[in-house]
N, C-alpha and C positions, 0 to 999 in steps of 0.2 A: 641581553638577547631581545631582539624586535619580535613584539608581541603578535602571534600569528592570528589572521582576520578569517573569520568563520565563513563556512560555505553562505550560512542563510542572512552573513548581514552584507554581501555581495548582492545575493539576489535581493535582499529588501532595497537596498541604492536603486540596484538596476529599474526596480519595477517601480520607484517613486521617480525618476528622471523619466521613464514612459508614460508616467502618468498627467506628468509636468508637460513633458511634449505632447501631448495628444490633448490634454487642454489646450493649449498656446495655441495649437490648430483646429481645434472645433470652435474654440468661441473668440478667436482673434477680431472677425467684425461682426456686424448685426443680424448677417443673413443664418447665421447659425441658427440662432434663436429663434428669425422666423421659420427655418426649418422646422427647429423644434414645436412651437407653435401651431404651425402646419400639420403633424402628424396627431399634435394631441387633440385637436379641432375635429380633423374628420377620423381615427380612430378613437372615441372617448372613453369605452375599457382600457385598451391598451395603452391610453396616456396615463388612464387612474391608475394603471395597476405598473408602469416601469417609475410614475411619479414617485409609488409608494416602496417598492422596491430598490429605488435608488436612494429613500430614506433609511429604509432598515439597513442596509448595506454601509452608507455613512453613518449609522448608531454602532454600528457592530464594528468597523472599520476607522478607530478614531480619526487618524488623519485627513480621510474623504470629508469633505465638506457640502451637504445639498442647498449651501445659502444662497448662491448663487441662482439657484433654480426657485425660491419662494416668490419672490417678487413676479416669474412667470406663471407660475403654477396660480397665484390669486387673479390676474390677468385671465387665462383661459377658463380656468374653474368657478374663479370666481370668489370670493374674500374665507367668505362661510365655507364650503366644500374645499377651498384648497387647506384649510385649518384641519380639518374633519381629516382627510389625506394627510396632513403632518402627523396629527395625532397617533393615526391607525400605524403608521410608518414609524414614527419615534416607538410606540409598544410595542408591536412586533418584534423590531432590533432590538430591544429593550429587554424582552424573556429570552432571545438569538443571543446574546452576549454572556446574562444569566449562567442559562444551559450551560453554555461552552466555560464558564467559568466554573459552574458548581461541578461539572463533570470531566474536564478536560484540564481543573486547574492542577493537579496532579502533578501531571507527567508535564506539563509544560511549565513549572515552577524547579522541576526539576532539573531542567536544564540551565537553569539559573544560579540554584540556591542548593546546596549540598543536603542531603537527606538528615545527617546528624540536625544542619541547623532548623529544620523543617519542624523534629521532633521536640526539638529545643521551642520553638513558638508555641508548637501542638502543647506541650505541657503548661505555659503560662494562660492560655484561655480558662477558664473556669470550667467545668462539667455542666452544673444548671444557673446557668444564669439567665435573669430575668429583666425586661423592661420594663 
């Protein structure tokens, strides 16, 4: 019997081939960039604060990648302050993932992993263990 394909790994295809396309047409030539460039020059909150945003979003969202955008990001900001911006970006996403991990990993393992074998892990951990 052919193994039936889950609603949510549909929608995950779907939404990695949109995202594949909408790359290919934001940054297929150069003028993109100087777009980009262009907004983060004369707005420079709003360049700091979607720069940093679209790092915790690519920390938290492994697939997304913001490499692309470092080499712009030291260019406008500048070497020093576009680091300081990865930084604040990487930790942010960094307790964003945490959270959703230490509080979310639950219910979302369980749709994975069957509850027996859950308990079955849960009993091999130690009680007090120490570093």
């Amino acid at each position: 019997m052919p193994k039936k394909i889950s609603f949510g790994t549909i929608v995950s295809v779907l939404v990695f081939f949109a995202l594949c396309a909408i790359s290919y047409f934001v940054f297929r030539d150069d003028r993109s960039f100087v777009t980009i460039a262009s907004y983060m020059t004369t707005h420079p909150l709003g360049g700091v604060l979607a720069y940093i945003g679209v790092l915790v979003f690519a920390t938290v969202v492994a697939p997304v990648s913001a490499v692309p955008l470092m080499p712009l990001a030291a260019h406008i900001f500048g070497p020093f302050s576009a680091s300081l911006y990865s930084i604040v970006g990487w930790f942010v996403g960094a307790v964003i993932a945490f959270l959703i991990a230490r509080y979310a990993s639950g219910t979302l393992l369980a749709r994975f992993v069957s509850r027996e074998k859950l308990e079955r892990y849960k009993q091999l951990i130690p009680r007090d263990y120490h570093f």
